[in-house]
C-alpha positions in Angstrom: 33.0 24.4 -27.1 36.4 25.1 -27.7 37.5 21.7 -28.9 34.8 21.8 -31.3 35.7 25.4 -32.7 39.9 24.1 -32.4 38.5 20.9 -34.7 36.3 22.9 -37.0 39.4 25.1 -37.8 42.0 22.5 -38.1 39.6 20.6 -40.7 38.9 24.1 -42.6 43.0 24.3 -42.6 43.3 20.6 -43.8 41.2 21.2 -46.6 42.4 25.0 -47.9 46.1 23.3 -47.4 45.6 20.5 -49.3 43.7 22.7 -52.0 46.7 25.1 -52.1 49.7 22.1 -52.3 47.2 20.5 -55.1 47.8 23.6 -57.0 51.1 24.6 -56.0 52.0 20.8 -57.4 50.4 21.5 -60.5 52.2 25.1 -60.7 55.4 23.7 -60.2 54.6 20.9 -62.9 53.6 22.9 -65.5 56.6 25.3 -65.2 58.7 22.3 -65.1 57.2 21.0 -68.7 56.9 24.9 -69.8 61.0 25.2 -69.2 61.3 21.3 -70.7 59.3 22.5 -73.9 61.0 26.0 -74.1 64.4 24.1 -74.5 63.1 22.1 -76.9 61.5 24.5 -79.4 64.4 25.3 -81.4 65.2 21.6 -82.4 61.3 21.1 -83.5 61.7 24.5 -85.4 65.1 23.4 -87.3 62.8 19.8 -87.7 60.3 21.9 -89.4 62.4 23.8 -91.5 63.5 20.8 -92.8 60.9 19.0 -93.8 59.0 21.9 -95.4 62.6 22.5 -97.4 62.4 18.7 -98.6 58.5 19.1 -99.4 59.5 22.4 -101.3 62.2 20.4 -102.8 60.6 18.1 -104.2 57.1 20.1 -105.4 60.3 22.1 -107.4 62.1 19.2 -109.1 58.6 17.9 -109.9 57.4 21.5 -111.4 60.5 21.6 -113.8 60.1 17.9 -115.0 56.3 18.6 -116.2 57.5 21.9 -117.5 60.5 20.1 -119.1 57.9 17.7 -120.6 55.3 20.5 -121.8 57.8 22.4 -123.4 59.6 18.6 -125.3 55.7 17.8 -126.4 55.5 21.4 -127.4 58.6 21.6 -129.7 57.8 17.9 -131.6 60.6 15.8 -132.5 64.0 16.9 -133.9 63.6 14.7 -136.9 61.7 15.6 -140.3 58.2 14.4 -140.6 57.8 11.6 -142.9 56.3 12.8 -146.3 52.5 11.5 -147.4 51.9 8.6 -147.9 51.0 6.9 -151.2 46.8 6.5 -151.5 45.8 3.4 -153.2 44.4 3.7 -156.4 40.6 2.6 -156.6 40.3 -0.5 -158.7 36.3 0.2 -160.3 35.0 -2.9 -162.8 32.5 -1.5 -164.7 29.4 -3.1 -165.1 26.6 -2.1 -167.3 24.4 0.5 -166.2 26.6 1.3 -163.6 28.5 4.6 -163.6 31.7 5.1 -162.0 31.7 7.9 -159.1 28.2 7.3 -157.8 
């Protein structure tokens, strides 16, 4: 009886043991990638930074060259309009029984 009680607890230790090294592997993995990712955050923040500052950049120069452009359409050319042109003269044949004008 006591060979089957010394087996019974020597598998119920196998198993919590390898259940509690499963999960102190995993601890000691994610605080490994927590540390490797902590070190890390500042250069993906300055990354960040700079793209948003080249996006904002460049939404900027592209504003001011559309408002440039309203504001050129806006004001017209810096030259004097042309005058009226000349209307032809209508050229009417009379005919008889027909009146001019209608």
């Amino acid at each position: 009886m006591e060979q089957a009680v010394i087996a019974a607890l020597l598998l119920v230790g196998l198993v919590v043991g390898a259940g509690v090294g499963a999960s102190y592997a995993r601890a000691q993995r994610g605080w490994k990638d927590y540390q490797t990712i902590r070190t890390s955050v500042p250069g993906a923040r300055r990354t960040a930074w700079t793209a948003i500052r080249g996006v904002v950049t460049k939404i900027g120069v592209i504003a001011l060259l559309l408002v440039g452009a309203a504001a050129y359409a806006a004001a017209g050319s810096d030259h004097e309009p042309a005058g009226p042109a000349p209307t032809p003269t209508p050229t009417v044949t009379a005919t008889p029984g027909h009146r001019a004008g209608r």
